[in-house]
Jmol script that loads the backbone (N, CA, C; Angstrom):
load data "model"
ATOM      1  N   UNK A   1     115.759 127.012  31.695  1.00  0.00           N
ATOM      2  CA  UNK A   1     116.080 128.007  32.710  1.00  0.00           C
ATOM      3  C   UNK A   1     117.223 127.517  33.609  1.00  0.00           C
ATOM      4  N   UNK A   2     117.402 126.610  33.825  1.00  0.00           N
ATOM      5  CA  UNK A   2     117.782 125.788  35.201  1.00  0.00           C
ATOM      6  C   UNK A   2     119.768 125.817  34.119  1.00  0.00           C
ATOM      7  N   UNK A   3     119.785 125.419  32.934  1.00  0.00           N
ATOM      8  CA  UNK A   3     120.887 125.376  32.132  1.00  0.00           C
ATOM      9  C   UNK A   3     121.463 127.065  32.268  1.00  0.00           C
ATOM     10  N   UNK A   4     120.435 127.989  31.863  1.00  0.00           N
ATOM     11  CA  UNK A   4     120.926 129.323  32.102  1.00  0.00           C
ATOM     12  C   UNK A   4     121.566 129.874  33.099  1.00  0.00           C
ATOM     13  N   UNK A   5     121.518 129.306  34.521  1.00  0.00           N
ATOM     14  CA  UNK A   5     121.628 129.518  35.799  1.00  0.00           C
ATOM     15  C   UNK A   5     123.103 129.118  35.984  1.00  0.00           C
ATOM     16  N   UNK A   6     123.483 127.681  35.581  1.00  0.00           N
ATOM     17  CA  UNK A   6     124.301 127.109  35.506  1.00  0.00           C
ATOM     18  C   UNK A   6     125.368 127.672  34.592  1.00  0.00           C
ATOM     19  N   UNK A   7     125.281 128.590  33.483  1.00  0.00           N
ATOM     20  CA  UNK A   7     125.857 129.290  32.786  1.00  0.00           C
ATOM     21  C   UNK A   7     126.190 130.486  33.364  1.00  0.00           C
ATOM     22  N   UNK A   8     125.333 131.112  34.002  1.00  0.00           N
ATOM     23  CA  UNK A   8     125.204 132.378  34.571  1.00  0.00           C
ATOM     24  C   UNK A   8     126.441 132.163  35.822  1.00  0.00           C
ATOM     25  N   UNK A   9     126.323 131.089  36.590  1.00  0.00           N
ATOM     26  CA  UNK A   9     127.003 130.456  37.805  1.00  0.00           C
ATOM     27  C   UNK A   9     128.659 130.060  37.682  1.00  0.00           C
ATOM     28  N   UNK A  10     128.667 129.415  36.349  1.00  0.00           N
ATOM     29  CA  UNK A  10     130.075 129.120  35.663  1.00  0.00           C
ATOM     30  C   UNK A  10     130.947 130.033  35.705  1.00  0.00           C
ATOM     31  N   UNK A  11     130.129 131.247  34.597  1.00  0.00           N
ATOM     32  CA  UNK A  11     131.207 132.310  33.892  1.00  0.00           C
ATOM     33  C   UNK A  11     131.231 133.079  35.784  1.00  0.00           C
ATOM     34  N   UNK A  12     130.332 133.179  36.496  1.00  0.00           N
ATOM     35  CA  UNK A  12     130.534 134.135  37.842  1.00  0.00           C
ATOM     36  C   UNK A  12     132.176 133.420  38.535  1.00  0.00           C
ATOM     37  N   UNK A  13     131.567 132.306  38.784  1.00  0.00           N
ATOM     38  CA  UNK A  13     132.871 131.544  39.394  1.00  0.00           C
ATOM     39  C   UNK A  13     134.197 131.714  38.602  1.00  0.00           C
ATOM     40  N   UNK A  14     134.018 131.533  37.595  1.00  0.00           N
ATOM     41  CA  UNK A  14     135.613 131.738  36.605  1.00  0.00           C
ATOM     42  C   UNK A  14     135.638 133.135  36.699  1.00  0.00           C
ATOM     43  N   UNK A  15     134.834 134.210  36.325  1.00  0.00           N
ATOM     44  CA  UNK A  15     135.009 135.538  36.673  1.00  0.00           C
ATOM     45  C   UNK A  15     135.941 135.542  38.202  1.00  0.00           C
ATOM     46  N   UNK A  16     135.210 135.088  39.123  1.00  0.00           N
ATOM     47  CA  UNK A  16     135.510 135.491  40.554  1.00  0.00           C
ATOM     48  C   UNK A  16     137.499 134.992  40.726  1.00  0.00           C
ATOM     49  N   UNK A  17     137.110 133.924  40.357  1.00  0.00           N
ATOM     50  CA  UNK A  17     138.643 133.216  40.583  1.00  0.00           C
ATOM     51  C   UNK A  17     139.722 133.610  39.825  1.00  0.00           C
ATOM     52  N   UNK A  18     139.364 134.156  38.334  1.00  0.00           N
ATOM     53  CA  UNK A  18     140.984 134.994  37.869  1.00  0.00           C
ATOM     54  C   UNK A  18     140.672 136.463  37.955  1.00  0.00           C
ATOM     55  N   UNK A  19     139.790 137.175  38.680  1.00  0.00           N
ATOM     56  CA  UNK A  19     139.623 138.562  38.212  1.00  0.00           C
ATOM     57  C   UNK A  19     139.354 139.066  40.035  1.00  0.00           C
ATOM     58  N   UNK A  20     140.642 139.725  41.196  1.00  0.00           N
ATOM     59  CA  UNK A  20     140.025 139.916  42.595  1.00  0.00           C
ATOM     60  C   UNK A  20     139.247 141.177  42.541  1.00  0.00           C
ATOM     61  N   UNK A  21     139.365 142.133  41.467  1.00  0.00           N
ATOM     62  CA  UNK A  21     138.824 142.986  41.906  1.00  0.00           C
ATOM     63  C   UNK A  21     137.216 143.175  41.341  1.00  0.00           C
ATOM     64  N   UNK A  22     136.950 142.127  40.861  1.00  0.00           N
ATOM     65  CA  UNK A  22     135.426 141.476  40.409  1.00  0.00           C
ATOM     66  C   UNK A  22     135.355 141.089  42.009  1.00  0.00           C
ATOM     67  N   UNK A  23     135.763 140.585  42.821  1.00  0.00           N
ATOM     68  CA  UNK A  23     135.334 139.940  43.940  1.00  0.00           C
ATOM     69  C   UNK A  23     134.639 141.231  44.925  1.00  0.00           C
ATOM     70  N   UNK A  24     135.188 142.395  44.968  1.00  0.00           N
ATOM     71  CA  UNK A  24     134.499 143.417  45.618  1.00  0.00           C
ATOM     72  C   UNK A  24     133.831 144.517  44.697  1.00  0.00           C
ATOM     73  N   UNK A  25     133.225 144.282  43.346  1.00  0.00           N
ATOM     74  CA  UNK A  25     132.493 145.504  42.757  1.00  0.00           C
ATOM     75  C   UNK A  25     132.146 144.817  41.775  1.00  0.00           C
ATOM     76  N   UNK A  26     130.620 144.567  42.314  1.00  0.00           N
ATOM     77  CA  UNK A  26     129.646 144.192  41.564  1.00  0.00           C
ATOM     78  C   UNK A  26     129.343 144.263  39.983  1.00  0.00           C
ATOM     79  N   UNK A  27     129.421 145.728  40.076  1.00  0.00           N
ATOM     80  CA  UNK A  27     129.055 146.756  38.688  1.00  0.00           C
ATOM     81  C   UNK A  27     130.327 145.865  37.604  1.00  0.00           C
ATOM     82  N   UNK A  28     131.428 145.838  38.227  1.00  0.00           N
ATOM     83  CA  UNK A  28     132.780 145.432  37.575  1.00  0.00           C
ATOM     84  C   UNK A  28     132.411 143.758  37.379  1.00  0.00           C
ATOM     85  N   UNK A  29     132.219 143.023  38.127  1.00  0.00           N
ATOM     86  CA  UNK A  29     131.793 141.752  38.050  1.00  0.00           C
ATOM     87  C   UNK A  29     130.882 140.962  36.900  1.00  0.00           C
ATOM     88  N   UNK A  30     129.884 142.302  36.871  1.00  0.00           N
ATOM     89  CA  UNK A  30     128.733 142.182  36.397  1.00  0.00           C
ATOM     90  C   UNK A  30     128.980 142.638  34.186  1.00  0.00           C
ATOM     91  N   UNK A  31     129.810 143.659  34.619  1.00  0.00           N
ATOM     92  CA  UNK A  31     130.154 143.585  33.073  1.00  0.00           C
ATOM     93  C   UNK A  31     131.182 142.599  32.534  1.00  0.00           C
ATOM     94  N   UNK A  32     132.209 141.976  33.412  1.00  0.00           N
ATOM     95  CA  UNK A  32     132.911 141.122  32.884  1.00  0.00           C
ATOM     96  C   UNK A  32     132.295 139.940  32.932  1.00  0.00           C
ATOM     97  N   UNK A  33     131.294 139.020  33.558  1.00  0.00           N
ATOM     98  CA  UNK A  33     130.342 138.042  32.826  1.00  0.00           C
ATOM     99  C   UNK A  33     129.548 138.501  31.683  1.00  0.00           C
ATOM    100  N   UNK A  34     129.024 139.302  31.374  1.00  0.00           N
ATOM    101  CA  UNK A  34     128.121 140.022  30.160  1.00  0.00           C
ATOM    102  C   UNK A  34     128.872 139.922  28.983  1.00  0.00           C
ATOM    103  N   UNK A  35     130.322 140.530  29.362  1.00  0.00           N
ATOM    104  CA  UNK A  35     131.129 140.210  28.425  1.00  0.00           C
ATOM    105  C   UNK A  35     131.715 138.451  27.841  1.00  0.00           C
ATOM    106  N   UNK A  36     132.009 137.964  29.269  1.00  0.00           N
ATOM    107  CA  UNK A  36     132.020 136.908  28.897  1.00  0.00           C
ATOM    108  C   UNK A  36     131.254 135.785  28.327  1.00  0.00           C
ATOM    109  N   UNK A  37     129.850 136.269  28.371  1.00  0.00           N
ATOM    110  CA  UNK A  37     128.667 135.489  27.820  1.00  0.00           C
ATOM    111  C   UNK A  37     128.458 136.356  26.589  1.00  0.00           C
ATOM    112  N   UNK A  38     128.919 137.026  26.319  1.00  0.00           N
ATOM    113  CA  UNK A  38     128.873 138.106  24.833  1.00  0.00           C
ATOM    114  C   UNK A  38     127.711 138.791  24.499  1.00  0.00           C
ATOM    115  N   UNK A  39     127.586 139.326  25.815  1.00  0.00           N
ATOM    116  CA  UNK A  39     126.318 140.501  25.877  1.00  0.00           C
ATOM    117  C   UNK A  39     127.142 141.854  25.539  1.00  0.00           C
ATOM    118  N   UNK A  40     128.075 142.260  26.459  1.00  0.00           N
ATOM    119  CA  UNK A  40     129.168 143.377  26.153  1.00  0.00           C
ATOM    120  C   UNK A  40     130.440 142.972  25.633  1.00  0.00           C
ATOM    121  N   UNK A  41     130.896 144.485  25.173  1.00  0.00           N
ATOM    122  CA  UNK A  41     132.684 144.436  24.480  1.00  0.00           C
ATOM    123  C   UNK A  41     132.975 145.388  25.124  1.00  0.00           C
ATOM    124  N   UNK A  42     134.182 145.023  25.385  1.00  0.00           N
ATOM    125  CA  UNK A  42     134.940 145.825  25.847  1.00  0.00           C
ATOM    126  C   UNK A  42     135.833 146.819  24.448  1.00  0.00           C
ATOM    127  N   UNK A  43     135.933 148.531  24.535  1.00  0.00           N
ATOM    128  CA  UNK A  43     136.292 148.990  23.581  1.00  0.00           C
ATOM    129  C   UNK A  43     138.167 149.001  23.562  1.00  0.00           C
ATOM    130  N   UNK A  44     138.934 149.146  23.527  1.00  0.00           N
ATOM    131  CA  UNK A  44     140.303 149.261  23.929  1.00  0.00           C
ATOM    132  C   UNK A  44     141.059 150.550  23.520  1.00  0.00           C
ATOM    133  N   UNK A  45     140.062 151.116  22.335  1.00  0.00           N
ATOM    134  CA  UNK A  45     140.294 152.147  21.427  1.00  0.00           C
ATOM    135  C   UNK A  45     139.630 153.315  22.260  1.00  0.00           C
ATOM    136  N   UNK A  46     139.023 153.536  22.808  1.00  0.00           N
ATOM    137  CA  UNK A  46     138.173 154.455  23.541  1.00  0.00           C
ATOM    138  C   UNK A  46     138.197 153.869  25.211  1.00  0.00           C
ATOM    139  N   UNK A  47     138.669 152.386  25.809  1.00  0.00           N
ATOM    140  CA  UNK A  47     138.686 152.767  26.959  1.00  0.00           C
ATOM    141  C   UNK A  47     137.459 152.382  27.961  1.00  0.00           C
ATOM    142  N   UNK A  48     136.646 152.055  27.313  1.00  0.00           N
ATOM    143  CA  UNK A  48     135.300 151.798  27.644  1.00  0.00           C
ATOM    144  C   UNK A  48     134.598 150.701  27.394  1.00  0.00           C
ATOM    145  N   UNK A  49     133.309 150.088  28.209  1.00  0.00           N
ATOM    146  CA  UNK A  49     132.593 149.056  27.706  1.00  0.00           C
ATOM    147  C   UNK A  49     131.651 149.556  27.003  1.00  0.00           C
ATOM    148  N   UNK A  50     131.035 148.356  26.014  1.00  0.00           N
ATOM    149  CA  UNK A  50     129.460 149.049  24.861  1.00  0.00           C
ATOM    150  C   UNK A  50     129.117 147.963  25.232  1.00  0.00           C
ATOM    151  N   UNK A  51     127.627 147.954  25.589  1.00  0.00           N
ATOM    152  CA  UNK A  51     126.771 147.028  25.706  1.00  0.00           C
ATOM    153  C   UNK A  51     125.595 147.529  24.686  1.00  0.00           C
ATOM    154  N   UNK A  52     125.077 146.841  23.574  1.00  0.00           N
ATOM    155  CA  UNK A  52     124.088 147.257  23.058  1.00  0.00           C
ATOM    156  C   UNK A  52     123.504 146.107  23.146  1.00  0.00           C
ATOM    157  N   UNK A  53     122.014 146.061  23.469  1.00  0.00           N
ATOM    158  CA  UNK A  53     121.311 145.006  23.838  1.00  0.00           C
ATOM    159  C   UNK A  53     119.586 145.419  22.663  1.00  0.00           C
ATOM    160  N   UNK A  54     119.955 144.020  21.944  1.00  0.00           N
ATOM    161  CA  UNK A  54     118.387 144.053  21.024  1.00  0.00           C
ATOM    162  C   UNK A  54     117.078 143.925  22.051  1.00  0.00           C
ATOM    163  N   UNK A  55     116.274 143.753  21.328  1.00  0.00           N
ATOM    164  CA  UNK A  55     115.215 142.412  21.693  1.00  0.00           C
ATOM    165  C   UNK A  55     115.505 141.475  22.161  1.00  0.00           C
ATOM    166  N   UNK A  56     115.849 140.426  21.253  1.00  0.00           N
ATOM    167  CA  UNK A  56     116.292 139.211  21.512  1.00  0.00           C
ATOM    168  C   UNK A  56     117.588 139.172  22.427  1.00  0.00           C
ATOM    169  N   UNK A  57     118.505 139.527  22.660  1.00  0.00           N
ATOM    170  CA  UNK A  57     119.171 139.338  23.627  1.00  0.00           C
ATOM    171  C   UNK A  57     118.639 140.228  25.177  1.00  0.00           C
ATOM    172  N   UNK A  58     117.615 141.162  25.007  1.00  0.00           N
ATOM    173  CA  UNK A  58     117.146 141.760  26.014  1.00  0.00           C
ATOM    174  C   UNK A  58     116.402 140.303  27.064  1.00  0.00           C
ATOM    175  N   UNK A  59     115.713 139.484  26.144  1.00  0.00           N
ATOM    176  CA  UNK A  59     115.187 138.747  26.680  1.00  0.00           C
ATOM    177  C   UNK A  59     115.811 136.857  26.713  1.00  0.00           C
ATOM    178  N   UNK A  60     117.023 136.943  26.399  1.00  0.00           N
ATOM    179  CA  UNK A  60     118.263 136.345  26.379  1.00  0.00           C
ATOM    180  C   UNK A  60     119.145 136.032  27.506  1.00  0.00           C
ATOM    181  N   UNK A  61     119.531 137.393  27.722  1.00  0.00           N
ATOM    182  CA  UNK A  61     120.796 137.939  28.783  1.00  0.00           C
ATOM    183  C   UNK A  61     119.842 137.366  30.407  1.00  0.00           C
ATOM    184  N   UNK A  62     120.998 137.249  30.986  1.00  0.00           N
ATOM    185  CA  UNK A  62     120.960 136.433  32.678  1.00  0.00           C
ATOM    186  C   UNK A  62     120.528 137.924  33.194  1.00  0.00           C
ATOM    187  N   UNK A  63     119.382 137.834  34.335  1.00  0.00           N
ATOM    188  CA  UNK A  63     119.068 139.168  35.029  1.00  0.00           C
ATOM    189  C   UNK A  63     120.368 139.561  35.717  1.00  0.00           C
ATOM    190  N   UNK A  64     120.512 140.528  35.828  1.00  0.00           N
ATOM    191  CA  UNK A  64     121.902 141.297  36.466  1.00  0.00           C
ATOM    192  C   UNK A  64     121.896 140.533  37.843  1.00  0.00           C
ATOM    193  N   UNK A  65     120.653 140.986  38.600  1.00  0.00           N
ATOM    194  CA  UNK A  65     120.848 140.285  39.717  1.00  0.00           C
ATOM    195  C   UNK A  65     121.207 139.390  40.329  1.00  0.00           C
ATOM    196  N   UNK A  66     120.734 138.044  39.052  1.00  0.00           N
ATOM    197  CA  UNK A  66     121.414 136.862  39.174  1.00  0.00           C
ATOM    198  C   UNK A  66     123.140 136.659  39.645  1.00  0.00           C
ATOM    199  N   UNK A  67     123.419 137.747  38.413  1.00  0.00           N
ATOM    200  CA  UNK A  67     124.735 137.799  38.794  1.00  0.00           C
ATOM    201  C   UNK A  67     125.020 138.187  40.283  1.00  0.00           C
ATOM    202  N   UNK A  68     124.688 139.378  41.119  1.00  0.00           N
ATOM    203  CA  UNK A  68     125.254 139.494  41.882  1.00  0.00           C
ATOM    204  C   UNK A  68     124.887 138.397  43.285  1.00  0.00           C
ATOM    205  N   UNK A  69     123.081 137.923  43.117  1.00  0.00           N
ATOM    206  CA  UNK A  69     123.097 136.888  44.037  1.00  0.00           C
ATOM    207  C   UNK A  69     124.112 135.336  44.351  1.00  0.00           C
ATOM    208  N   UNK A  70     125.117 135.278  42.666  1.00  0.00           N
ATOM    209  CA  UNK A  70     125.678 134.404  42.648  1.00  0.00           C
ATOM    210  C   UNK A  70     126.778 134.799  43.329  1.00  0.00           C
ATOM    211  N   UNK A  71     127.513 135.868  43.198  1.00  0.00           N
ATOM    212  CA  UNK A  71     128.650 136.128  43.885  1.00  0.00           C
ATOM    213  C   UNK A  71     128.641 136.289  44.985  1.00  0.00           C
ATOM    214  N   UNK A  72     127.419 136.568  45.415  1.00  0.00           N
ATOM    215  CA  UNK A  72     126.828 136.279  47.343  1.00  0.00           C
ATOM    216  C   UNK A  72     126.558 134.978  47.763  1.00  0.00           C
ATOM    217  N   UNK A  73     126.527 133.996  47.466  1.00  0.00           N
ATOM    218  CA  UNK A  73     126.281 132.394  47.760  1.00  0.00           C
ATOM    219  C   UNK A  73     127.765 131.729  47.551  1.00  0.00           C
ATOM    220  N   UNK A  74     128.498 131.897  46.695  1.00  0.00           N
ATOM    221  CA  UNK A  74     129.536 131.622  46.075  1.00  0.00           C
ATOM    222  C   UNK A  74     130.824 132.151  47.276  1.00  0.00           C
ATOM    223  N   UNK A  75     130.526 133.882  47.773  1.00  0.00           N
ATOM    224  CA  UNK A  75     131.293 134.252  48.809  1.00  0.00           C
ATOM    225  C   UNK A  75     130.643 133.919  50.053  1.00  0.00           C
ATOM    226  N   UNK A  76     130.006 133.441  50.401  1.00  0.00           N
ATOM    227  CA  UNK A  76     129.031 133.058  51.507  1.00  0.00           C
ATOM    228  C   UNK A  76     129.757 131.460  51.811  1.00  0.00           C
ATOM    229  N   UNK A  77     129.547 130.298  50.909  1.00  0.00           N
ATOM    230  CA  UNK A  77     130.474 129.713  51.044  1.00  0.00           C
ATOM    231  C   UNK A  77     131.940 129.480  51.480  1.00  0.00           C
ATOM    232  N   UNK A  78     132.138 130.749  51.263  1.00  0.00           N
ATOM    233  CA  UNK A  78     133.761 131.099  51.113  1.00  0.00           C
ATOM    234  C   UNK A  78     134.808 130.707  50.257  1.00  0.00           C
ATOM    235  N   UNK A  79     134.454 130.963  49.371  1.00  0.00           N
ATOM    236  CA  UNK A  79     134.881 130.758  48.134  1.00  0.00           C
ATOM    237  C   UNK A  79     135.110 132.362  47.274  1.00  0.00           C
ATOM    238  N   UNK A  80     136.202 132.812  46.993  1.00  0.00           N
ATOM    239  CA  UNK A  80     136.919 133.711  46.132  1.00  0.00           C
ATOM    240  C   UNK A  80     136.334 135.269  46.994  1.00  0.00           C
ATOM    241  N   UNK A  81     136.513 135.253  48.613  1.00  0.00           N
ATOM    242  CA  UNK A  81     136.836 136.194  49.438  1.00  0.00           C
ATOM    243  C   UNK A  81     136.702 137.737  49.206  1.00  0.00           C
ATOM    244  N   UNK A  82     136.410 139.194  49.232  1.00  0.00           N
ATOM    245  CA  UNK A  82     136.957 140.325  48.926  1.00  0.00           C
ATOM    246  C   UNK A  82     137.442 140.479  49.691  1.00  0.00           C
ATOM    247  N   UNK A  83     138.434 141.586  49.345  1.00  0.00           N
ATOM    248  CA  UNK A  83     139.434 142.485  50.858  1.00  0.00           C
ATOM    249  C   UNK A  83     138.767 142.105  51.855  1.00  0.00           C
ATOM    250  N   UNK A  84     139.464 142.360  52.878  1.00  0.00           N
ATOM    251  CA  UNK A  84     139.362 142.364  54.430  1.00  0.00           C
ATOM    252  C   UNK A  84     138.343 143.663  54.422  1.00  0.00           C
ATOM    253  N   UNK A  85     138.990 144.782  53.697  1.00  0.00           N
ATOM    254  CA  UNK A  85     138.648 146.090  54.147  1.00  0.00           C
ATOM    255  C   UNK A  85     136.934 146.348  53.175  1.00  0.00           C
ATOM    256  N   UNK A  86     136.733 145.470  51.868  1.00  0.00           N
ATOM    257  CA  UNK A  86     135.201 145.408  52.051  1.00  0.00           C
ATOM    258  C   UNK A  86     134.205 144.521  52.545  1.00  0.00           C
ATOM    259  N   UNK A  87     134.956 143.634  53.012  1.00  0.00           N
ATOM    260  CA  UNK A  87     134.193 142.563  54.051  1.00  0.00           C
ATOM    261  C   UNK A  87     133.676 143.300  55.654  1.00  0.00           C
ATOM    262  N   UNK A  88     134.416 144.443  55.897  1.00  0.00           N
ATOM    263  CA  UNK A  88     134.043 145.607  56.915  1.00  0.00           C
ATOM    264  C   UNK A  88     133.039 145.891  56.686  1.00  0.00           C
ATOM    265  N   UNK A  89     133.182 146.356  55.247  1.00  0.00           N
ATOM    266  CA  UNK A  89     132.001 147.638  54.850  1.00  0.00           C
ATOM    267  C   UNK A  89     130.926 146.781  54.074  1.00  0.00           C
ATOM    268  N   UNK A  90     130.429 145.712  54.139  1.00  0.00           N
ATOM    269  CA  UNK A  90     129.073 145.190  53.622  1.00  0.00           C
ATOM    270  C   UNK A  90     128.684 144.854  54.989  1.00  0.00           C
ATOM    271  N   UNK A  91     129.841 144.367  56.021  1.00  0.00           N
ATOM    272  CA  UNK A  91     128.783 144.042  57.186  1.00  0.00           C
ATOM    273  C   UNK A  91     128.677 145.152  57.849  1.00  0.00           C
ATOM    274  N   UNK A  92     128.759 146.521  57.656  1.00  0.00           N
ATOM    275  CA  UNK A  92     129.089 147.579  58.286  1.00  0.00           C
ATOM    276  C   UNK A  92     127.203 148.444  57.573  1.00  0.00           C
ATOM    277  N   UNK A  93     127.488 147.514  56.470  1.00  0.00           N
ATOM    278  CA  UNK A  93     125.846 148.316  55.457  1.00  0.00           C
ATOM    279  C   UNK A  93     124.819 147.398  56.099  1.00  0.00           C
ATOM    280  N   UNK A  94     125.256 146.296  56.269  1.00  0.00           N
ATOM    281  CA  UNK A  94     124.123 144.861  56.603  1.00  0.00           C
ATOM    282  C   UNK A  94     123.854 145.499  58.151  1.00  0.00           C
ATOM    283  N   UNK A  95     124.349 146.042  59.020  1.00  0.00           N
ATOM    284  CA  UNK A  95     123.903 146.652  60.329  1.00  0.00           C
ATOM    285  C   UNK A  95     123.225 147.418  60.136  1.00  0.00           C
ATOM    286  N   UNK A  96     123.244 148.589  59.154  1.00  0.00           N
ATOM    287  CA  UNK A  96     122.434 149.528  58.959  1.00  0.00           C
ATOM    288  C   UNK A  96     121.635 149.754  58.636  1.00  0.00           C
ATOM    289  N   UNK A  97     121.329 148.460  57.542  1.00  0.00           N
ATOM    290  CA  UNK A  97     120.197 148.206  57.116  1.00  0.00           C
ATOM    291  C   UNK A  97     119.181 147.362  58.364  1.00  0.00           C
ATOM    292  N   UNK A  98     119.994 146.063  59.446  1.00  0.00           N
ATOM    293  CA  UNK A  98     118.825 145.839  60.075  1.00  0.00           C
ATOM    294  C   UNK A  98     118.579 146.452  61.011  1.00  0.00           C
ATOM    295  N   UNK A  99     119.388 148.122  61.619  1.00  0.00           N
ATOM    296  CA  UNK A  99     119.164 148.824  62.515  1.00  0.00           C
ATOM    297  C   UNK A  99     117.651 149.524  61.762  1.00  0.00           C
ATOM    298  N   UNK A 100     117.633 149.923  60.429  1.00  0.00           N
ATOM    299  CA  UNK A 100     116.470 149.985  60.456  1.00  0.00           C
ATOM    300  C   UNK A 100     115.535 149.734  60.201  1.00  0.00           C
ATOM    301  N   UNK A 101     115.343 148.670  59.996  1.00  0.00           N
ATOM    302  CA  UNK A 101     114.385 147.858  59.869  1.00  0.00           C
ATOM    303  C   UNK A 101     113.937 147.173  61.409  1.00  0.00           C
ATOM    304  N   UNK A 102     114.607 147.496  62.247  1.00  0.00           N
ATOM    305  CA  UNK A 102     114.155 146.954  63.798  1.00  0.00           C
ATOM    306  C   UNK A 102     113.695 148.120  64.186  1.00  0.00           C
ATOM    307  N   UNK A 103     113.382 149.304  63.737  1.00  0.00           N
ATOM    308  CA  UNK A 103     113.092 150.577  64.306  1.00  0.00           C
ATOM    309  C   UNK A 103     111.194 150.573  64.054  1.00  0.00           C
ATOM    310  N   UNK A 104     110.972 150.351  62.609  1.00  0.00           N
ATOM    311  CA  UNK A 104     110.000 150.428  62.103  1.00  0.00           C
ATOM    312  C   UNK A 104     108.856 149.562  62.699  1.00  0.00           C
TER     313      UNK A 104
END
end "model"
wireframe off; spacefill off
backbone 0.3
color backbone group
């Protein structure tokens, strides 16, 4: 498990550092490690990603989440930054979320 993590952590960081607009969209982040661990392809002919996932790679593949908790520790550090202008808008969601949660 602990090797998977470290794999999962690698391809995020090399993702993050040649790819900026992986640095602010997750969804985008998240298929270009998949790809890079050869869960997805990218089509070029159609434009699109295919992810077809068996069994065995169902229970294979890094949880998605992983991915994005890595790119939150990794930018938390400060290490491979997004825009200015979505660094607004996550701490702009992170208020909103603990406005309500202090209500309740």
């Amino acid at each position: 498990m602990i090797q998977d993590l470290q794999t999962v952590r690698a391809a995020v960081e090399q993702t993050l550092k040649n790819n900026k607009k992986a640095r602010n969209n997750d969804t985008y982040l998240t298929l270009l490690v998949l790809e890079k661990l050869g869960y997805a392809e990218y089509n070029y002919t159609h434009d699109h990603y295919q992810i077809t996932i068996g069994q065995k790679e169902l229970h294979e593949m890094p949880a998605l989440e992983s991915i994005r908790r890595t790119r939150q520790k990794l930018q938390q550090q400060g290490k491979y930054p997004p825009t200015q202008q979505n660094q607004q808008h996550r701490k702009q969601q992170e208020q909103k979320v603990r406005q309500k949660m202090t209500r309740k």
